[in-house]
PyMOL Python script that loads the backbone (N, CA, C, O; Angstrom):
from pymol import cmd

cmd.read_pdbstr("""\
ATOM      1  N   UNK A   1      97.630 129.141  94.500  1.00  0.00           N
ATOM      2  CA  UNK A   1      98.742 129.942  94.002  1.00  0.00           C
ATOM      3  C   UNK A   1      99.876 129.006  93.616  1.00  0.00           C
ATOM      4  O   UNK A   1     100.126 128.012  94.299  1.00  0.00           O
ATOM      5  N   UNK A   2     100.552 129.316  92.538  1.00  0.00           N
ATOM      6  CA  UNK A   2     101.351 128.107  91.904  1.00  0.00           C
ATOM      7  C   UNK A   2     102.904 128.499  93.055  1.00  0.00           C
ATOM      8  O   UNK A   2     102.931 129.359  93.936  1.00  0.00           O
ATOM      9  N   UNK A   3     104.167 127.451  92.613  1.00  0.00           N
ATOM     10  CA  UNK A   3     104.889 127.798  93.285  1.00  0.00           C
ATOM     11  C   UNK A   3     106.309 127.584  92.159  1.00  0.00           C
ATOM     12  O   UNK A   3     106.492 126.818  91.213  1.00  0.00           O
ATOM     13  N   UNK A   4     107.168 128.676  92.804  1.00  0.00           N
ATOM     14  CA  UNK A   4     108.361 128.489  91.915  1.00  0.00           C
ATOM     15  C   UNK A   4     109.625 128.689  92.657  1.00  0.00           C
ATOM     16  O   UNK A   4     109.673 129.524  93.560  1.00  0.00           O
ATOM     17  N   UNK A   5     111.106 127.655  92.187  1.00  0.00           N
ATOM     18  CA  UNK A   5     111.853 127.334  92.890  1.00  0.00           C
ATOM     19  C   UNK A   5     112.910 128.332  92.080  1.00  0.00           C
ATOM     20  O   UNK A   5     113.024 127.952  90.914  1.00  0.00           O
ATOM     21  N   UNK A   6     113.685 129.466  92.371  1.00  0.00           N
ATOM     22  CA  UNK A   6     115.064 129.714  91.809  1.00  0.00           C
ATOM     23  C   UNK A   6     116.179 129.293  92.236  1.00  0.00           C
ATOM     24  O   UNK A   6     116.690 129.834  93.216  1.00  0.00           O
ATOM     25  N   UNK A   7     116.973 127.924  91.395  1.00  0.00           N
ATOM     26  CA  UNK A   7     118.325 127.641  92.044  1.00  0.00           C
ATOM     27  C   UNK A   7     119.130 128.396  92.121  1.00  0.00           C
ATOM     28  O   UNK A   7     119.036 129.271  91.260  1.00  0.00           O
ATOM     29  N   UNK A   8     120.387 128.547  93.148  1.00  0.00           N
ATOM     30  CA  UNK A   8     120.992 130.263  92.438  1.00  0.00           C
ATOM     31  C   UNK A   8     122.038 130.026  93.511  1.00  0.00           C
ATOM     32  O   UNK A   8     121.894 129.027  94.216  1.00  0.00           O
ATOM     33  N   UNK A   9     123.021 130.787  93.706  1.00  0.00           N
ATOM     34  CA  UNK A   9     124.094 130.644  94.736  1.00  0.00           C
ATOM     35  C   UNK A   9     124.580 132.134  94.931  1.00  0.00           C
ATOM     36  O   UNK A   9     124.492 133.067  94.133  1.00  0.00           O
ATOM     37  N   UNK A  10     125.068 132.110  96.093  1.00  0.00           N
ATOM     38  CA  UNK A  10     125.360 134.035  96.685  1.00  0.00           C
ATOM     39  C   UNK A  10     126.549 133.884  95.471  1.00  0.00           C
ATOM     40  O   UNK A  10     127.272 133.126  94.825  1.00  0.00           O
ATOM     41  N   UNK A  11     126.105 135.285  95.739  1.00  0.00           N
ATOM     42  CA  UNK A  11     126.719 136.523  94.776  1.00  0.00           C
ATOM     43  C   UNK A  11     126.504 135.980  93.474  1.00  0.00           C
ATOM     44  O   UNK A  11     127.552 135.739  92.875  1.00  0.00           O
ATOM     45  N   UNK A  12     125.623 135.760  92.964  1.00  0.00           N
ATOM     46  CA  UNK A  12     125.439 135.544  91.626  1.00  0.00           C
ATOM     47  C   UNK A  12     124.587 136.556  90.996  1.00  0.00           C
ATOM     48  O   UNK A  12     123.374 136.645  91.188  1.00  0.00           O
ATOM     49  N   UNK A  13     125.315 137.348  90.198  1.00  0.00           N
ATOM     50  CA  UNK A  13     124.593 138.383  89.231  1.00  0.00           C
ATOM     51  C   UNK A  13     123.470 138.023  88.901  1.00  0.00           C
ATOM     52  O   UNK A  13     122.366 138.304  89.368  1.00  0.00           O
ATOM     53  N   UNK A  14     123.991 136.943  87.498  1.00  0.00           N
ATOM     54  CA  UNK A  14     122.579 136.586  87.025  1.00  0.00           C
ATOM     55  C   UNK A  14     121.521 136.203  87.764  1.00  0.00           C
ATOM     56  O   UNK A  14     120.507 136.873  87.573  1.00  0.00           O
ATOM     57  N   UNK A  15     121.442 135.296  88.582  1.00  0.00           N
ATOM     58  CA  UNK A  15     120.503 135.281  89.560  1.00  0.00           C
ATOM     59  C   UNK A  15     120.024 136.135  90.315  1.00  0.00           C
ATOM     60  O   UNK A  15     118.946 135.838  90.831  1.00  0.00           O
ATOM     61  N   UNK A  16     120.610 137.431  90.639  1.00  0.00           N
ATOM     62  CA  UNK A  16     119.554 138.818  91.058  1.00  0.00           C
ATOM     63  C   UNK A  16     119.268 139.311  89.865  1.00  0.00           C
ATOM     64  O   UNK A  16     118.483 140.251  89.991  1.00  0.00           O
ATOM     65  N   UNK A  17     119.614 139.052  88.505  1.00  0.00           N
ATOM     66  CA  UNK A  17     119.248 139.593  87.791  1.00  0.00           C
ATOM     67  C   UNK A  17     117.922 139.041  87.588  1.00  0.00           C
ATOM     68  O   UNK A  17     116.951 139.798  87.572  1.00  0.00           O
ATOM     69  N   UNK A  18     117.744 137.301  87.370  1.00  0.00           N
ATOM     70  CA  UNK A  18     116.260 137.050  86.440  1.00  0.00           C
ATOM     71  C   UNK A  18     115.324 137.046  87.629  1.00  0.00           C
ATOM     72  O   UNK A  18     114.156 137.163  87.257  1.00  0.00           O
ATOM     73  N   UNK A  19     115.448 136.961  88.786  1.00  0.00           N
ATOM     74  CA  UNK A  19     115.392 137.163  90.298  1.00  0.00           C
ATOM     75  C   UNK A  19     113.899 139.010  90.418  1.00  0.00           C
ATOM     76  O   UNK A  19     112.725 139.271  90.679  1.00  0.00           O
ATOM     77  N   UNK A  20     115.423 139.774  89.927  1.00  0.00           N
ATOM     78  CA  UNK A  20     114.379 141.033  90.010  1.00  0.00           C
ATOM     79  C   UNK A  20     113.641 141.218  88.441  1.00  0.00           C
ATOM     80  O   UNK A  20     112.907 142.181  88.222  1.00  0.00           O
ATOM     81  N   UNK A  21     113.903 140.277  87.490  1.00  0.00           N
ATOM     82  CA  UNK A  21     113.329 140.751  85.906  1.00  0.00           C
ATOM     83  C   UNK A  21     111.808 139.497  86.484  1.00  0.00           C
ATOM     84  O   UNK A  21     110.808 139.684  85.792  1.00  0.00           O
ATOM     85  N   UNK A  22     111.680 138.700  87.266  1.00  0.00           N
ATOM     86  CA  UNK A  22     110.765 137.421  87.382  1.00  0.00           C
ATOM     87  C   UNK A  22     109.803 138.019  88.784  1.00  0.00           C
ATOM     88  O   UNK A  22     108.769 137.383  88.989  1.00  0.00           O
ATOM     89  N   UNK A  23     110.044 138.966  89.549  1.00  0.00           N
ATOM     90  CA  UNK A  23     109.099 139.498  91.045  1.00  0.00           C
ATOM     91  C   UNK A  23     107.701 140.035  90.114  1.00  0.00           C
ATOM     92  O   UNK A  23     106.613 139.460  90.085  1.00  0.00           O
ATOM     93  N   UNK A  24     108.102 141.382  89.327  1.00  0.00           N
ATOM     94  CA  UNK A  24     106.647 141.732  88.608  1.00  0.00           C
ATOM     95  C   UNK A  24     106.081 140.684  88.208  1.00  0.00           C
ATOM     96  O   UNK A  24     105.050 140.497  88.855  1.00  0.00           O
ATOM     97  N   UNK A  25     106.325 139.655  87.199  1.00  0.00           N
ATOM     98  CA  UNK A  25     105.714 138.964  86.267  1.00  0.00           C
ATOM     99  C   UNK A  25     104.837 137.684  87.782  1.00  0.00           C
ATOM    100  O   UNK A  25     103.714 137.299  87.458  1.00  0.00           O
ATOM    101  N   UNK A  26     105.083 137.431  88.464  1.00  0.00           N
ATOM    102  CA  UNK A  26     104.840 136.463  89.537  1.00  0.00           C
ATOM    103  C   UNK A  26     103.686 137.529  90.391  1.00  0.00           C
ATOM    104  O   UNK A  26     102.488 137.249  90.422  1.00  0.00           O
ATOM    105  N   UNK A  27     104.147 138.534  90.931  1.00  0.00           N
ATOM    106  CA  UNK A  27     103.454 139.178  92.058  1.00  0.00           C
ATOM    107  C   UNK A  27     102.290 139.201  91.962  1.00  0.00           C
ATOM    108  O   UNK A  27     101.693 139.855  91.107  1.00  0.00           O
ATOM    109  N   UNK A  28     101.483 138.118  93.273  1.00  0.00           N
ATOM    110  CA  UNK A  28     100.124 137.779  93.325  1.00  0.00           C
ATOM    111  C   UNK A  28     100.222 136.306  92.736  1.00  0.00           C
ATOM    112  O   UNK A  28      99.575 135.344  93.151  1.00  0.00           O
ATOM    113  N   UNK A  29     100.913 136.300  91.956  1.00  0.00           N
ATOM    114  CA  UNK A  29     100.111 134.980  91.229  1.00  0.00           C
ATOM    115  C   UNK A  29     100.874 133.894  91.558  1.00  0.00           C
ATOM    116  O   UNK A  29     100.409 132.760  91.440  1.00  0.00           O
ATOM    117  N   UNK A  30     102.179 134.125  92.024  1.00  0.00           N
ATOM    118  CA  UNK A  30     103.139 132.860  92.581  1.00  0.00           C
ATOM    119  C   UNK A  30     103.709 132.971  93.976  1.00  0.00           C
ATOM    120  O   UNK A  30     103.423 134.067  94.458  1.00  0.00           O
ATOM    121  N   UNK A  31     104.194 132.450  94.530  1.00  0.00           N
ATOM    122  CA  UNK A  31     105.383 132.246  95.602  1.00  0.00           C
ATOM    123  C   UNK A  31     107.007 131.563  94.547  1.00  0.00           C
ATOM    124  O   UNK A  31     107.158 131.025  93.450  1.00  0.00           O
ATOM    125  N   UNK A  32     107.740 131.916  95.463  1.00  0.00           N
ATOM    126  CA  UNK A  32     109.023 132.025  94.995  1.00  0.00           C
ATOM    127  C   UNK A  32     109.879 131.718  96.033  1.00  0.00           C
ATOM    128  O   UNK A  32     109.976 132.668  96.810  1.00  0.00           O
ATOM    129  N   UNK A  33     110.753 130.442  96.446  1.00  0.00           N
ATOM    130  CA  UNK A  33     111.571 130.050  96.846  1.00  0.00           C
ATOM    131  C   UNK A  33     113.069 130.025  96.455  1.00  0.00           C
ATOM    132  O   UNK A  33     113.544 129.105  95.790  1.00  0.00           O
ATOM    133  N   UNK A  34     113.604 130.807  96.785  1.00  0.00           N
ATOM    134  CA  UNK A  34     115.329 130.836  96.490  1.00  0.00           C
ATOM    135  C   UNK A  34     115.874 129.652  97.120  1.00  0.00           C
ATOM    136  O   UNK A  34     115.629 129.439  98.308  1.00  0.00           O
ATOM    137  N   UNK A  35     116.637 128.808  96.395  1.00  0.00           N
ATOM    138  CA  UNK A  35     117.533 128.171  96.913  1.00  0.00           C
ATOM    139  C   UNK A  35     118.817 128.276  96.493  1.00  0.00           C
ATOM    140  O   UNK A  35     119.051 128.526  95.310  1.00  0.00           O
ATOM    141  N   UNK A  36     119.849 128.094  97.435  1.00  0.00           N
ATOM    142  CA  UNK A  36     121.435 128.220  97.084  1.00  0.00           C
ATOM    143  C   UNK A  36     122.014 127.193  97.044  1.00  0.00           C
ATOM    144  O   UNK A  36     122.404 126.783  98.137  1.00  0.00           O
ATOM    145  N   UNK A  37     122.371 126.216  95.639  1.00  0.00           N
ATOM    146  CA  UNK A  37     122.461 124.846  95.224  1.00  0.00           C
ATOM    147  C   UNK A  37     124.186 124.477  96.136  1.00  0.00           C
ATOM    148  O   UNK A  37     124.633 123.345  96.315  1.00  0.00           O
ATOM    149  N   UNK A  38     124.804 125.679  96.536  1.00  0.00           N
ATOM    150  CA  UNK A  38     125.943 125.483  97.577  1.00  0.00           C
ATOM    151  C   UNK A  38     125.545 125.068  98.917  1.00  0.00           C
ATOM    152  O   UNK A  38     126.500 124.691  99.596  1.00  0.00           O
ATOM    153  N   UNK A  39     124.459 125.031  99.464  1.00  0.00           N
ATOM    154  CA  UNK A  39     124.217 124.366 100.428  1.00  0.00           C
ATOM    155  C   UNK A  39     123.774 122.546 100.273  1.00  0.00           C
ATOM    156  O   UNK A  39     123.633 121.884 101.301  1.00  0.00           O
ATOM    157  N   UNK A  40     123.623 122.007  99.102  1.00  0.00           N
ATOM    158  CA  UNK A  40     123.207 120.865  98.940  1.00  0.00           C
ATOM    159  C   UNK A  40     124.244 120.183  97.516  1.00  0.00           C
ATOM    160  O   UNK A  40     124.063 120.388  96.316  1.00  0.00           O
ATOM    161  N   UNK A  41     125.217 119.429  98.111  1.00  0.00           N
ATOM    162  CA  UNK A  41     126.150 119.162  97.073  1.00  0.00           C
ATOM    163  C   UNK A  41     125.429 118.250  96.078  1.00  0.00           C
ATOM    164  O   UNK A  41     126.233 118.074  95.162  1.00  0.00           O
ATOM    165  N   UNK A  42     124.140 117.495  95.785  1.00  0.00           N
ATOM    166  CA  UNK A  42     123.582 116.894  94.967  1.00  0.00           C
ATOM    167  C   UNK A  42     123.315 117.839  93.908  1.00  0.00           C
ATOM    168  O   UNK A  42     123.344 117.681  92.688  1.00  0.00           O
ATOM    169  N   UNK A  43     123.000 119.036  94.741  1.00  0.00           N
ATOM    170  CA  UNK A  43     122.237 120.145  93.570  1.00  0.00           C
ATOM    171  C   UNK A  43     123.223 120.920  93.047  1.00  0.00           C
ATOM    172  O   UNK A  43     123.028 121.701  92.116  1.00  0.00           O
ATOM    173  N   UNK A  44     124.596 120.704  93.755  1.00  0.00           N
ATOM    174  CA  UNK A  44     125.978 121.655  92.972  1.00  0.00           C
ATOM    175  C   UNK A  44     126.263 120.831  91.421  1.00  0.00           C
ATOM    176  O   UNK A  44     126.593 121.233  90.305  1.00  0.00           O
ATOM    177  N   UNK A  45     125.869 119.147  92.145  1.00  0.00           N
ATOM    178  CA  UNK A  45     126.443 118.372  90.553  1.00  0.00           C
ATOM    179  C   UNK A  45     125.346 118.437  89.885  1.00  0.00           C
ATOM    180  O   UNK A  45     125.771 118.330  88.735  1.00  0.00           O
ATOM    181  N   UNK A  46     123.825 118.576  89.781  1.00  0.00           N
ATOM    182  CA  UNK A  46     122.918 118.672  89.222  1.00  0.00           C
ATOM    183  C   UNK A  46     122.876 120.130  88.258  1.00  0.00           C
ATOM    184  O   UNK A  46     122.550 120.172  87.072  1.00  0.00           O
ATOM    185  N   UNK A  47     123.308 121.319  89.128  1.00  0.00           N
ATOM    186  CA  UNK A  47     122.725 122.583  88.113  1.00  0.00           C
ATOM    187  C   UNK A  47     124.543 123.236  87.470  1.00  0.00           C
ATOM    188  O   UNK A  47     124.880 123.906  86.493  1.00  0.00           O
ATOM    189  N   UNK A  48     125.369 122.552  88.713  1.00  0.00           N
ATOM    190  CA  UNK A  48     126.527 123.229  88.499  1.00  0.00           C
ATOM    191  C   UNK A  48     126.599 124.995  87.995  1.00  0.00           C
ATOM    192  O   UNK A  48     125.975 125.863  88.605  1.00  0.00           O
ATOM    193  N   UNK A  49     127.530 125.297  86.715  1.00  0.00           N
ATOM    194  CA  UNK A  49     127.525 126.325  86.362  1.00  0.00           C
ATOM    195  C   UNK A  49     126.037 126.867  85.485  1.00  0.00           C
ATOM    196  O   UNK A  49     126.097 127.950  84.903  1.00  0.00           O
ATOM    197  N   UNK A  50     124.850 126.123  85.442  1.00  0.00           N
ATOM    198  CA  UNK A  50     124.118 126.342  85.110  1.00  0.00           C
ATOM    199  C   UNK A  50     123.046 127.489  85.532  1.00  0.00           C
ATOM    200  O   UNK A  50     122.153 127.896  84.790  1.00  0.00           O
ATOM    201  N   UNK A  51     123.304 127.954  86.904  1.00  0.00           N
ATOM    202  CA  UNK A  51     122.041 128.186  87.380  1.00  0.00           C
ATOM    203  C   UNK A  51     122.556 130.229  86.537  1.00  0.00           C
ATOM    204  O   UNK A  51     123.394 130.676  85.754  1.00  0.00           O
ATOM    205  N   UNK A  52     121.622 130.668  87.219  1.00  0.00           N
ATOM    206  CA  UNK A  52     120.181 130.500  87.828  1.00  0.00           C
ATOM    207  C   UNK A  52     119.427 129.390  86.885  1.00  0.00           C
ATOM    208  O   UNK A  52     119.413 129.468  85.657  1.00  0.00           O
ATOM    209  N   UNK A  53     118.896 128.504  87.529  1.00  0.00           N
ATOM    210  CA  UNK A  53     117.192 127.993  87.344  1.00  0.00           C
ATOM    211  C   UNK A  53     115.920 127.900  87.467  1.00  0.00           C
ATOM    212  O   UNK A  53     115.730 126.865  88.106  1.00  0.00           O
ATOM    213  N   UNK A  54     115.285 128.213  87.310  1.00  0.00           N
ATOM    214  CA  UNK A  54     113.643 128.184  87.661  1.00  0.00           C
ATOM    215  C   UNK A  54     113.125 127.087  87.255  1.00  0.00           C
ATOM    216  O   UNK A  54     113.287 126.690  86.101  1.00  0.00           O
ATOM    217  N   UNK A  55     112.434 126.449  88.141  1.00  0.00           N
ATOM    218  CA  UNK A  55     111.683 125.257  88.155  1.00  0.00           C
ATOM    219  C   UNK A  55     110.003 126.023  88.730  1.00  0.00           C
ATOM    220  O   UNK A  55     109.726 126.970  89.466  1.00  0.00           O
ATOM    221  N   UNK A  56     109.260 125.119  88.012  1.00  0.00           N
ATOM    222  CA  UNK A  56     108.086 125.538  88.244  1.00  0.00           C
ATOM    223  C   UNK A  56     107.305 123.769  88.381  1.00  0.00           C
ATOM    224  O   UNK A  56     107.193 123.097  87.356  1.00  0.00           O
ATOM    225  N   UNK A  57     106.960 123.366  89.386  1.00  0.00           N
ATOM    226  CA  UNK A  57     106.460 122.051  89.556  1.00  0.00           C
ATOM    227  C   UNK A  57     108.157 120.907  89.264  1.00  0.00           C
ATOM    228  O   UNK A  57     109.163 120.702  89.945  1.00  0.00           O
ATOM    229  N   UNK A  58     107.669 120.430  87.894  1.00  0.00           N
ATOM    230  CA  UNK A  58     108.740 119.546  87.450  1.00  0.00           C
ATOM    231  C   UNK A  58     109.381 119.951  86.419  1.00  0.00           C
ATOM    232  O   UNK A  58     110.241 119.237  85.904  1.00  0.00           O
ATOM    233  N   UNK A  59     109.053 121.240  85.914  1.00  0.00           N
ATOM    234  CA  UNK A  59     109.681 121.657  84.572  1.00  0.00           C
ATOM    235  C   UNK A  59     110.439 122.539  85.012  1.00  0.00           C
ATOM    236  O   UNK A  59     110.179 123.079  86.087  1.00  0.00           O
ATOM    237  N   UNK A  60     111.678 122.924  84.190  1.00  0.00           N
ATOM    238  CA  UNK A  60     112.371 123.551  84.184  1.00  0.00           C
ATOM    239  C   UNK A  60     111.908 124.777  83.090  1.00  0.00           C
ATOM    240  O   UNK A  60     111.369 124.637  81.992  1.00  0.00           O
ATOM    241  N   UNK A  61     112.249 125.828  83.677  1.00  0.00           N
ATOM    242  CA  UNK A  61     111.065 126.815  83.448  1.00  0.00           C
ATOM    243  C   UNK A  61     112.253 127.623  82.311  1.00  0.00           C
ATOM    244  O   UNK A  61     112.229 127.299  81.124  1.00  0.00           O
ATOM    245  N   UNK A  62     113.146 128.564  82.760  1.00  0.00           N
ATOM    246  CA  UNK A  62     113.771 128.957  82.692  1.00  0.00           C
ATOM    247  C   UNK A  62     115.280 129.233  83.191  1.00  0.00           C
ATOM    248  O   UNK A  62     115.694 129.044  84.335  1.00  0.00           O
ATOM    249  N   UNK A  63     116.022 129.728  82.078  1.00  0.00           N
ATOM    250  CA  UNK A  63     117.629 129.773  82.811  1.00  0.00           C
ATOM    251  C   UNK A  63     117.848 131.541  82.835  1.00  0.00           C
ATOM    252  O   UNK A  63     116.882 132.256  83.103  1.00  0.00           O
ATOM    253  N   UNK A  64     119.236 132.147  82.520  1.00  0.00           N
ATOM    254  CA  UNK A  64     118.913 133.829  81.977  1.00  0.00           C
ATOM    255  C   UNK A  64     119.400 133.470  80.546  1.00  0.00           C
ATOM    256  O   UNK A  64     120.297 132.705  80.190  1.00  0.00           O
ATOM    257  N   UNK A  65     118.502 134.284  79.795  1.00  0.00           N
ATOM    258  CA  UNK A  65     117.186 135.479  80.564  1.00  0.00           C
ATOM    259  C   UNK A  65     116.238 134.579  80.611  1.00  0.00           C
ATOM    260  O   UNK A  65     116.114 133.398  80.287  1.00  0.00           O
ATOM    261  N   UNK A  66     115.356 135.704  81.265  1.00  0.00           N
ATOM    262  CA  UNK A  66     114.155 135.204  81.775  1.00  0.00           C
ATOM    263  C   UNK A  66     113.395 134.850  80.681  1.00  0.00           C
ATOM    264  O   UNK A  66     113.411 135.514  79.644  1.00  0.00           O
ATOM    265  N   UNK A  67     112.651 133.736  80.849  1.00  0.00           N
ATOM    266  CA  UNK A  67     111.818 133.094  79.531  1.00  0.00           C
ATOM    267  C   UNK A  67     110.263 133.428  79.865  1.00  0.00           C
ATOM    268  O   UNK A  67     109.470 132.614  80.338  1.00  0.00           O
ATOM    269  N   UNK A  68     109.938 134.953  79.487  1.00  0.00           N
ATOM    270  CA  UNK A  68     108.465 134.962  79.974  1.00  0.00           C
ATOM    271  C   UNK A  68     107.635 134.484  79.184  1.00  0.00           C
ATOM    272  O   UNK A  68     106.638 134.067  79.773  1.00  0.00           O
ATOM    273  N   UNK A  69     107.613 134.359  78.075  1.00  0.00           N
ATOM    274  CA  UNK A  69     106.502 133.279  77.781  1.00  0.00           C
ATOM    275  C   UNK A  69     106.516 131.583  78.489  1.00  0.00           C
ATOM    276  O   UNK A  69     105.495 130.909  78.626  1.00  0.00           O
ATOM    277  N   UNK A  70     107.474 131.275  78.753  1.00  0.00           N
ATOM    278  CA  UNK A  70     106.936 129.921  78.967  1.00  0.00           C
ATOM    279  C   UNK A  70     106.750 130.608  80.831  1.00  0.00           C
ATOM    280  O   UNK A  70     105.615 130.345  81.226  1.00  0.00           O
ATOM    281  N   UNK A  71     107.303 131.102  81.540  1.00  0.00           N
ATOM    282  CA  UNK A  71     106.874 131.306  82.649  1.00  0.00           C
ATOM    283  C   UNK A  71     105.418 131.816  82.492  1.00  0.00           C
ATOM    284  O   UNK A  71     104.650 131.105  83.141  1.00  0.00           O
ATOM    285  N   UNK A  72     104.839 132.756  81.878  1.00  0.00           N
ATOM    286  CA  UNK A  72     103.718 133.274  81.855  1.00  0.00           C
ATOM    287  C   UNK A  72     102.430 131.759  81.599  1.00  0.00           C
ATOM    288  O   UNK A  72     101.435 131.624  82.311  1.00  0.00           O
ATOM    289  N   UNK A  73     102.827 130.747  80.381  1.00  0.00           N
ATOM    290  CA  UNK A  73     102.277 129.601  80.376  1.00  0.00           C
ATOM    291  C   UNK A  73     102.102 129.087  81.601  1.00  0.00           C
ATOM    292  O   UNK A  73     100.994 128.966  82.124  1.00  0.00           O
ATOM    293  N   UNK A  74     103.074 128.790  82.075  1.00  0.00           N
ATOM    294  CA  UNK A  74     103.087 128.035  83.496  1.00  0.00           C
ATOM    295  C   UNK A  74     102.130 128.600  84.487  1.00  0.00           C
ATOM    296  O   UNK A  74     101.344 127.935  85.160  1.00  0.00           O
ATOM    297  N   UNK A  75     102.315 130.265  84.519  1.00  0.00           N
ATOM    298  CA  UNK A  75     101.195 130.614  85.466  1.00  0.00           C
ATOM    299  C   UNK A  75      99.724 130.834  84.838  1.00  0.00           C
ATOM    300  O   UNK A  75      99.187 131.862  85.252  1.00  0.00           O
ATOM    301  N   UNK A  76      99.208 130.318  84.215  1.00  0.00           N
ATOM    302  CA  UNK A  76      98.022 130.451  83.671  1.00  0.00           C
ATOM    303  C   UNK A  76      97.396 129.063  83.369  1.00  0.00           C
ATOM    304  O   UNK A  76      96.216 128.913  83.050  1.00  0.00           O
ATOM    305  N   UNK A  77      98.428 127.926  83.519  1.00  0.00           N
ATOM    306  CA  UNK A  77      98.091 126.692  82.903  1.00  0.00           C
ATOM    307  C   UNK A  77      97.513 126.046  84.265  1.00  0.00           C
ATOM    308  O   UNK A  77      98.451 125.882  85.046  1.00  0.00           O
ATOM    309  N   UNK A  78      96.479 125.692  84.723  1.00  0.00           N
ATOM    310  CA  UNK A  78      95.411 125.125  85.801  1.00  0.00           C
ATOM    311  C   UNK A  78      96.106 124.189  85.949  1.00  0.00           C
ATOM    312  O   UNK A  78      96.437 124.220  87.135  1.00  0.00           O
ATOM    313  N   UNK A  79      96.682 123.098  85.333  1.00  0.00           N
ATOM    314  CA  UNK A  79      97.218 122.265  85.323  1.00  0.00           C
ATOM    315  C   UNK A  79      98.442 122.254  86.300  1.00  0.00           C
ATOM    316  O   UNK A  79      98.811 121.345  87.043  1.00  0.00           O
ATOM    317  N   UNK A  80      98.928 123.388  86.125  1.00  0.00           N
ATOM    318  CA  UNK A  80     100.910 123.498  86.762  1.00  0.00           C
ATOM    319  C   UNK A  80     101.475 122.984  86.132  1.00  0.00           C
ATOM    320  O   UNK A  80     102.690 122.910  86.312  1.00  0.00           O
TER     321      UNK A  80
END
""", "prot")
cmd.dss("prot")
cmd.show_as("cartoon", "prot")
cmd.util.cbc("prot")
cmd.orient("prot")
């Protein structure tokens, strides 16, 4: 089962937003790790006002909105 990281920080809209638009498209086929880039100040200067992010392996998958084609690639590609 592949795995996917959402960077994201409390109370962030967008991030419950691509959050609940990204559960169907995953369910069964991924795991999904939330992280809150406010707990790790490397990752505040890394995604800053950027997030939400989705990382899938080493790629950066998607920001909002949700990018289901390349997420859908990602989960189908054997590779990761």
């Amino acid at each position: 089962m592949k795995s996917l990281v959402l960077f994201s920080r409390e109370d962030c809209d967008l991030c419950e937003r691509l959050s609940a638009a990204l559960s169907p498209l995953i369910a069964g086929r991924a795991t999904l790790e939330m992280v809150d880039i406010d707990d790790d100040p490397a990752l505040v200067k890394r995604y800053g006002l950027r997030i939400p992010v989705l990382v899938g392996g080493d790629n950066e998958l998607s920001g909002f909105p949700l990018d289901v084609d390349r997420v859908e690639r990602y989960l189908v590609d054997s590779d990761g």
